[in-house]
C-alpha positions as CSV (number, residue, x, y, z in Angstrom):
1,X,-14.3,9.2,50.3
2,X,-16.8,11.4,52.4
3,X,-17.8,13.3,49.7
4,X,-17.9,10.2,47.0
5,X,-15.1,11.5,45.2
6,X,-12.4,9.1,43.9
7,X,-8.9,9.4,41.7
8,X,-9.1,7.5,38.6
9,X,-6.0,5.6,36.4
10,X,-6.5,6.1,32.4
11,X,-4.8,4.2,30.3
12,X,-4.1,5.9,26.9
13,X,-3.0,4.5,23.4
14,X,-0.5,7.0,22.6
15,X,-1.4,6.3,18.7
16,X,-5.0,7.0,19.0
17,X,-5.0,9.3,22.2
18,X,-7.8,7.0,22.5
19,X,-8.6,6.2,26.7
20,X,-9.9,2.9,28.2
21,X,-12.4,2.7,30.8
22,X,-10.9,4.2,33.5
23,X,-10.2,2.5,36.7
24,X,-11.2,4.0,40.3
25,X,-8.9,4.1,43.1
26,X,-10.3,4.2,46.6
27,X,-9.7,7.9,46.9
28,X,-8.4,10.9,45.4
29,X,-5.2,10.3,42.9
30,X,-2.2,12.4,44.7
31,X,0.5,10.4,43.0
32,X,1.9,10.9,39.4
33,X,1.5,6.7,38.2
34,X,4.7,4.5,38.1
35,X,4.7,1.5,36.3
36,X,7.0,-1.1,37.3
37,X,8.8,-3.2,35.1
38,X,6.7,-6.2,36.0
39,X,3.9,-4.1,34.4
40,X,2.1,-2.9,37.0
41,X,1.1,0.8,37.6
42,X,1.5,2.0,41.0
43,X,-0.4,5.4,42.1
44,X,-0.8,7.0,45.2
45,X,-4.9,7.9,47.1
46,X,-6.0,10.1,49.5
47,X,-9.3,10.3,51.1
48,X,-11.2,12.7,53.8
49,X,-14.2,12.4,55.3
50,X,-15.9,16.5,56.2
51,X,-17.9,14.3,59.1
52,X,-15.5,12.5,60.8
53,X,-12.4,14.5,59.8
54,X,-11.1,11.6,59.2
55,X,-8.4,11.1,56.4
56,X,-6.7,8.2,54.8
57,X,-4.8,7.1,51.8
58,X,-3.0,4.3,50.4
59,X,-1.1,2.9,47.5
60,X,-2.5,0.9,44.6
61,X,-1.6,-1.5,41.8
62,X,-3.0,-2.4,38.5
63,X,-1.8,-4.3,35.9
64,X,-1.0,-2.4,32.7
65,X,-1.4,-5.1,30.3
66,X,-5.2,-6.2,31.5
67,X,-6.2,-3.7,32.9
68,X,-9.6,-4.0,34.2
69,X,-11.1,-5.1,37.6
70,X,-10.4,-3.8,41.3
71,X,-6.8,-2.1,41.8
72,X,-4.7,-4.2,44.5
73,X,-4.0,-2.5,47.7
74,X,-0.3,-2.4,48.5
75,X,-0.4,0.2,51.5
76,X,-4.2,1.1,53.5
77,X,-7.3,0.6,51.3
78,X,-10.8,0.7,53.2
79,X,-10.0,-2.2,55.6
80,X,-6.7,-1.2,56.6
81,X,-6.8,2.5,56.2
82,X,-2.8,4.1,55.5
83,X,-1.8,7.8,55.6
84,X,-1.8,10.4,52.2
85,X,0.8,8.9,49.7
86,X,0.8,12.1,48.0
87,X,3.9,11.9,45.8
88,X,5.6,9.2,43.2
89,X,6.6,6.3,44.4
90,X,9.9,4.6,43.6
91,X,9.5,0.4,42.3
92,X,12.6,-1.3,41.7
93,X,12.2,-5.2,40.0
94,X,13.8,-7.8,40.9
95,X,12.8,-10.9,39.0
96,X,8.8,-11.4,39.6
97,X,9.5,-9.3,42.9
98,X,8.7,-5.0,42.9
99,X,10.4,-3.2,46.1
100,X,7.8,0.1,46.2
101,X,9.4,2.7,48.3
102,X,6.8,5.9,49.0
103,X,6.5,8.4,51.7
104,X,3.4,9.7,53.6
105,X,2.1,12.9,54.1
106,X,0.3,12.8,57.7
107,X,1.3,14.1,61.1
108,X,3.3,10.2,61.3
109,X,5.0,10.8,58.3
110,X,7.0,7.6,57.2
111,X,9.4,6.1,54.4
112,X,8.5,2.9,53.4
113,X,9.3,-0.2,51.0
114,X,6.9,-2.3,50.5
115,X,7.9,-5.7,48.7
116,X,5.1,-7.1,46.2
117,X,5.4,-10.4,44.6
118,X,4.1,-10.4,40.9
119,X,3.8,-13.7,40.2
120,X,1.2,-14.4,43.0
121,X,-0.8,-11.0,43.0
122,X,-3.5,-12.9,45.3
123,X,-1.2,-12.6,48.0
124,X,-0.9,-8.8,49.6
125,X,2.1,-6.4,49.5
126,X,4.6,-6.5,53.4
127,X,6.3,-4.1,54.3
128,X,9.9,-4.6,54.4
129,X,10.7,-2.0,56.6
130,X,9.4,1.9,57.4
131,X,11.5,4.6,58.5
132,X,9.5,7.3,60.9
133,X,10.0,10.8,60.5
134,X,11.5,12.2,63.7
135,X,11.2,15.8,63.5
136,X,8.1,17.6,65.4
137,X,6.7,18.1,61.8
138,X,7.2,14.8,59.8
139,X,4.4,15.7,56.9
140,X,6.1,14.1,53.7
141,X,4.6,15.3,50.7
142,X,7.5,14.8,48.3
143,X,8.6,10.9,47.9
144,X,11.9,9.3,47.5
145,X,15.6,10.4,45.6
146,X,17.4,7.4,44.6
147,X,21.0,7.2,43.6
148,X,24.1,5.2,44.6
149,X,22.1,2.8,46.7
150,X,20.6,5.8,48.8
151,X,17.5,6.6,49.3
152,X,16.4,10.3,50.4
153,X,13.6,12.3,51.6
154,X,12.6,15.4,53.7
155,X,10.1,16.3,56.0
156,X,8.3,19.5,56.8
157,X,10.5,19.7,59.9
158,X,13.6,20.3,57.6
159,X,15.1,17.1,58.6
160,X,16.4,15.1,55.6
161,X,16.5,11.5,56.0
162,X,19.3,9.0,54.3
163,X,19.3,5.4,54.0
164,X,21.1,2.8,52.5
């Protein structure tokens, strides 16, 4: 952000190989893209400013079948600035409804789900609920494993955190 620099989604025909215009996200792409089976694409930002030393980062949302215009913020974006989401996120759909659980990479580090309703995209993403890291070194850079109605992560502190 500092520096100008921003990630960027591509969409791709996979008969052509042929890429749309792509679409900027307000930082630096950290995430490998999810798409949710609502249709939107999900992908993880990270910015740093060399002046301030300032970093932040977010999670964004497009919609695969239009896609065009300004990605939605659904964690930090320039007004409400996140931490790093630096790894895949997780979407489960429910109906109209997409549960986005992602992790953080910062000295907070969290877990979080993030519950984003489809059908009224006007309306911004809440958080459902965010689990802190509690080690002295709660950096997250991997996201979520999901089985069995757990979800798992780490943290650079070596803890491992379960929920259910």
């Amino acid at each position: 952000k500092g520096t100008g620099s921003a990630g960027y989604l591509w969409k791709v025909a996979p008969s052509t190989l042929t890429p749309t215009t792509p679409i900027a996200l307000a930082g630096n792409s950290t995430s490998t893209p999810v798409v949710s089976d609502n249709g939107y694409v999900y992908a993880g930002w990270y910015g740093y400013d060399p002046v301030t030393f300032a970093s932040e980062g977010g999670l964004q949302a497009v919609l695969a079948s239009s896609f065009s215009g300004t990605p939605i913020n659904i964690y930090g974006g320039h007004l409400t600035p996140g931490d790093p989401v630096q790894s895949s996120p997780i979407v489960y759909s429910d109906g109209d409804e997409d549960y986005v659980y992602f992790t953080t990479n910062s000295d907070s580090g969290v877990g979080y789900c993030y519950y984003f309703d489809t059908s009224t995209p006007a309306i911004p993403a809440s958080e459902e609920w965010s689990e802190g890291g509690t080690s002295g070194n709660p950096y997250a850079v991997q996201g979520f494993a999901s089985d069995g109605g757990y979800l798992v992560y780490g943290d650079d502190g070596n803890y491992l955190y379960i929920m259910k």
